[in-house]
C-alpha positions, 0 to 999 in steps of 0.5 A, a space after each residue: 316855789 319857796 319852801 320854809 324848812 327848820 333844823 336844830 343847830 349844835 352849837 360849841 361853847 364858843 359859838 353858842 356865847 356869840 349866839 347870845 351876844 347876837 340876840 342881846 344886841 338884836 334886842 337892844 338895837 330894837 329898843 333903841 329904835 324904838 326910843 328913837 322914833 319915840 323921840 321923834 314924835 314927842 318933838 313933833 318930828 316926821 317917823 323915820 323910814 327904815 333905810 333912814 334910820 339905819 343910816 342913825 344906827 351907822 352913826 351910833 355905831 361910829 361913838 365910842 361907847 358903842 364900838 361894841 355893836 361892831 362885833 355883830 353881824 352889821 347885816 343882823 342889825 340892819 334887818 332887826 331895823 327893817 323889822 321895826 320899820 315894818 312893824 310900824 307900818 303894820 301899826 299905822 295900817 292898824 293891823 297890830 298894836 304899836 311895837 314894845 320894848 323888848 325885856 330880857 326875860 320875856 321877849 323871844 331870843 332870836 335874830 335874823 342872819 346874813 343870807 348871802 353868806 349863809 351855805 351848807 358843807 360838811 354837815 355844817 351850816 356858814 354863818 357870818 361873825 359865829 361861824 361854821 355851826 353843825 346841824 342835825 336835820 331829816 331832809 336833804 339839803 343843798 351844798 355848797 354856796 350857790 343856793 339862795 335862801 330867803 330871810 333865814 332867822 336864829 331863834 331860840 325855843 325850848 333848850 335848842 337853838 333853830 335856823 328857820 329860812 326859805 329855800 326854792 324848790 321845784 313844783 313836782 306835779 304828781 300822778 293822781 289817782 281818780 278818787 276824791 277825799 273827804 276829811 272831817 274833823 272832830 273833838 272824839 278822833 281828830 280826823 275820819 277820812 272817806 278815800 273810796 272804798 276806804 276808812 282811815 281814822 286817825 286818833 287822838 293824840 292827846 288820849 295817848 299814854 305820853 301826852 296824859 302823863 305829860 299834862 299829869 306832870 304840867 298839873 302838879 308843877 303849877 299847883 307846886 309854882 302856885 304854892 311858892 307864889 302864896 308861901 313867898 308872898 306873905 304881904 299880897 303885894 303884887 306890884 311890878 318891884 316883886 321880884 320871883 325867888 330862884 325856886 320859883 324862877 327854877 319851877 317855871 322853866 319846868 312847865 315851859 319846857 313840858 308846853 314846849 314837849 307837848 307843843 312839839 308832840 303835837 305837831 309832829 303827829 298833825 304833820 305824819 297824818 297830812 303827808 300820809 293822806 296827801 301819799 294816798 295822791 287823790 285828785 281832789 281833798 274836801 274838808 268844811 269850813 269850820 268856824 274856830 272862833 266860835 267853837 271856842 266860845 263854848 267853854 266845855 269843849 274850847 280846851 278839847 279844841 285848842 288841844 286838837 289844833 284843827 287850824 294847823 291840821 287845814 293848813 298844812 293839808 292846804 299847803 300840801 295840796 299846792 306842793 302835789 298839785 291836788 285841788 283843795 275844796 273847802 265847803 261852805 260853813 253852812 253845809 250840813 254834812 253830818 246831818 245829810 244821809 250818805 245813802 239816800 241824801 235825807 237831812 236829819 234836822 234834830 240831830 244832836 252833838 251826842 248822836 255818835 251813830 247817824 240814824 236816817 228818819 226816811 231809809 234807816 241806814 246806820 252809821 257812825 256819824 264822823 264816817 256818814 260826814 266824811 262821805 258827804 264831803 268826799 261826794 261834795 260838788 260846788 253849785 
């Protein structure tokens, strides 16, 4: 079973300068492709495969104005033309649009690396023509050169420099107890979960202190970037030859780096509430097949929902399950889990979005809505 793991690179001046000649060259590589096949095609000519147009990418290398492409990782600009090629081919099955060109300022700085000659000694992580590199990480990872990992990638993401890679790991199967687990996943909470007897809520993040001030700060750095847009565009000329002053420029970094917090904020807290419920080891976790794209759709709510990131929460919980061994159930879209009485199995048909508290029309048993869902999902069965 492979595993993908990240960690935060602490590069010296040194190597942090041959980081950036390495995204540079990756990014010029891919353009040149690009105009290649370009080319290609404009003269009625067949598109070159990937391993084809590596061997032109040899050739240019060889001339004289190019020596300078050596300095690079040759390993590096091989896989930048792979990525093209499977670009294409993710163009000509109609998957994805047809590959840009790359801008210095808008394109992602990141590049893949050697793997062969890529380990882990002494807090510090051997990578080819930059060199050893320490790192900061919170799990262990394996030394020396023996381990194999899988497409390991350099990208740079909010002020820090990140080694993505996959590394092969043991399935451990764990002893699970006998309880299922019902999940259900809300706007007001983002989840409430039925484990037996017990209760568990996690709340909402973004209703905590820290992410509130955040958004208060993000709200004023865009009015102030809006104020500078109108103030320094005195002509209304908005064509691709304006050019932004250093304020401006200066201002949005700021509202980056406050996305990238809050970004990171966020997915730190989705992954502390899946391993925790995945700890609890049940045999089974059900949750409902929720129809995102629709719930976009409602303007009212689609910021709430984008905010609480309910796909990552099923996705790493699915993948988490794999990793302990726990079956994943997903109910069917239609099943009415909040409308169903959790004591006497009664459908409430007329039941709106703002009823918090479910009230059966047939027994009269009350109880929070979120909670009577999460228990219908804990006792689900497939028909």
């Amino acid at each position: 079973m492979i595993k993908s793991c990240k960690i935060k690179l602490l590069p010296n001046q040194k190597q942090e300068q041959l980081l950036w000649e390495h995204v540079n060259t990756s990014r010029f590589v891919w353009n040149w492709g690009l105009a290649f096949e370009e080319g290609l095609f404009k003269n009625g000519e067949k598109h070159l495969s990937g391993y084809s147009l590596k061997k032109e990418l040899v050739k240019l290398k060889q001339q004289e104005d190019f020596k300078w492409l050596n300095k690079v990782s040759s390993q590096t600009l091989s896989g930048i033309v792979l990525d093209l090629d499977i670009a294409y081919k993710r163009f000509f099955e109609k998957k994805c649009n047809k590959p840009k060109f790359k801008k210095k300022f808008k394109a992602k700085s990141k590049f893949p690396i050697r793997y062969d000659r890529m380990y882990f000694k002494n807090n510090c992580v051997n990578i080819e023509k930059i060199g050893k590199i320490k790192y900061q990480t919170d799990y262990a990872l394996p030394q020396g050169i023996k381990c194999r990992f899988s497409n390991p990638r350099i990208k740079y993401e909010n002020n820090k420099w990140i080694l993505s890679f996959g590394i092969e790991f043991e399935k451990q199967e764990q002893e699970l107890t006998n309880n299922s687990m019902g999940i259900d996943l809300g706007i007001k909470d983002l989840a409430t979960i039925s484990f037996g007897d017990k209760k568990i809520v996690f709340k909402n993040i973004n209703k905590t202190k820290k992410v509130k001030k955040l958004k208060s700060k993000l709200k004023h750095l865009q009015r102030k970037v809006s104020r500078k847009y109108h103030t320094n565009n005195k002509k209304k000329v908005f064509d691709k030859n304006w050019h932004k002053s250093n304020s401006i420029l200066k201002t949005e970094k700021q509202i980056k780096d406050i996305y990238g917090r809050l970004s990171n904020i966020r997915k730190n807290y989705t992954h502390h509430c899946t391993t925790e419920l995945v700890k609890l080891y049940p045999c089974r976790i059900v949750m409902e097949d929720l129809n995102i794209i629709g719930m976009m759709k409602n303007k009212h709510l689609s910021k709430a929902i984008l905010e609480q990131t309910l796909y990552e929460f099923k996705r790493q919980i699915k993948y988490k399950c794999e990793w302990n061994g726990i079956e994943f159930v997903q109910a069917g879209r239609f099943y009415p889990s909040s409308k169903t009485c959790s004591e006497c199995g009664h459908i409430k048909k007329d039941l709106k979005l703002s009823d918090r508290i479910y009230k059966c029309n047939c027994c009269g048993f009350e109880i929070d809505r979120d909670y009577n869902a999460s228990i219908n999902l804990m006792n689900y069965s497939i028909v």
